[in-house]
C-alpha positions in Angstrom: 97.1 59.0 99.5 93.5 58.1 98.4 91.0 60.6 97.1 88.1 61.1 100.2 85.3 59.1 99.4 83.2 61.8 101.5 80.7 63.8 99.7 81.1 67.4 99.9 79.1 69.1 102.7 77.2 71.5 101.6 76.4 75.2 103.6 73.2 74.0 104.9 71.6 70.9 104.9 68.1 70.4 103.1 65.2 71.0 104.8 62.6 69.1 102.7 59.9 66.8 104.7 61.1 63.5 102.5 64.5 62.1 102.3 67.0 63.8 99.7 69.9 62.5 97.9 72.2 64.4 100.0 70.3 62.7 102.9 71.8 59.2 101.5 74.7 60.3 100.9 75.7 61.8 104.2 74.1 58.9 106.3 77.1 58.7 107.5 77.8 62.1 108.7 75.1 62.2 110.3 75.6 59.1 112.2 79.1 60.8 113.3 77.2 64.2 114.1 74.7 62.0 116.7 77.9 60.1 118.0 79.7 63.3 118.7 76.9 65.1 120.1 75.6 61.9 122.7 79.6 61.7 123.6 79.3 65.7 124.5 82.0 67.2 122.0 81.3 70.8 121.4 80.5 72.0 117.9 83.6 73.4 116.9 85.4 69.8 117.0 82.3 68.0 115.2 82.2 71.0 112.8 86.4 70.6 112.3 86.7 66.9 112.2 83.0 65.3 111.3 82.0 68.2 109.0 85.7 69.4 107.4 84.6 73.2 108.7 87.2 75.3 110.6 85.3 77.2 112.9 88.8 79.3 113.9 88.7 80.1 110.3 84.6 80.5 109.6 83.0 80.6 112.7 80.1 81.9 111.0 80.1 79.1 108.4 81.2 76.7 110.6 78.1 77.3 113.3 75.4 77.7 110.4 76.8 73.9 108.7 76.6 72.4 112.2 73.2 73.3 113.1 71.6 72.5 109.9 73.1 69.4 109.7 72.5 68.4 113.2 69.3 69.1 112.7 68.8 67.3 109.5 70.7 63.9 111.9 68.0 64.3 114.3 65.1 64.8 111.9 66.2 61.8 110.4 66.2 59.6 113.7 62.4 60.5 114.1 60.8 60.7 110.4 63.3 60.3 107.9 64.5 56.8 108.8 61.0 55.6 107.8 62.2 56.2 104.1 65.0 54.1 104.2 62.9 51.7 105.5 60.6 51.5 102.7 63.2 51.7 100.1 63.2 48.9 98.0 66.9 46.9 98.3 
């Protein structure tokens, strides 16, 4: 088996008004996050299979991770994505 080529989700996820480094490295979770969200699946499952949180096992942790990172996706769709735009190749 492969190592994961995911990077590690962090507790929270930042809440700076610029794009981070963990932003560009979890475009992709984030993307996932929207998807799951627009298709309806409750937090738990996106927490479980998109973010790696059991939220059987850390509900607490699992909720908190969620709505940061959520957040952060949808943040991202409105201001963020402006940064990646003006990133140089």
């Amino acid at each position: 088996m492969s190592p994961s080529r995911t990077p590690a989700i962090a507790d929270s996820a930042p809440f700076e008004a610029h794009l981070t480094d963990y932003d560009r490295a979890h475009t992709a979770t984030y993307l996932r996050l929207l998807d799951a969200a627009k298709e309806g699946a409750p937090w738990e499952e996106a927490s479980q299979i998109v973010l790696g949180i059991d939220p059987l096992r850390e509900p607490a942790r699992a909720k908190r991770a969620y709505e940061s990172h959520i957040a952060r996706a949808r943040w991202l769709t409105k201001h963020g994505y402006k940064e990646f735009l003006e990133r140089d190749p």
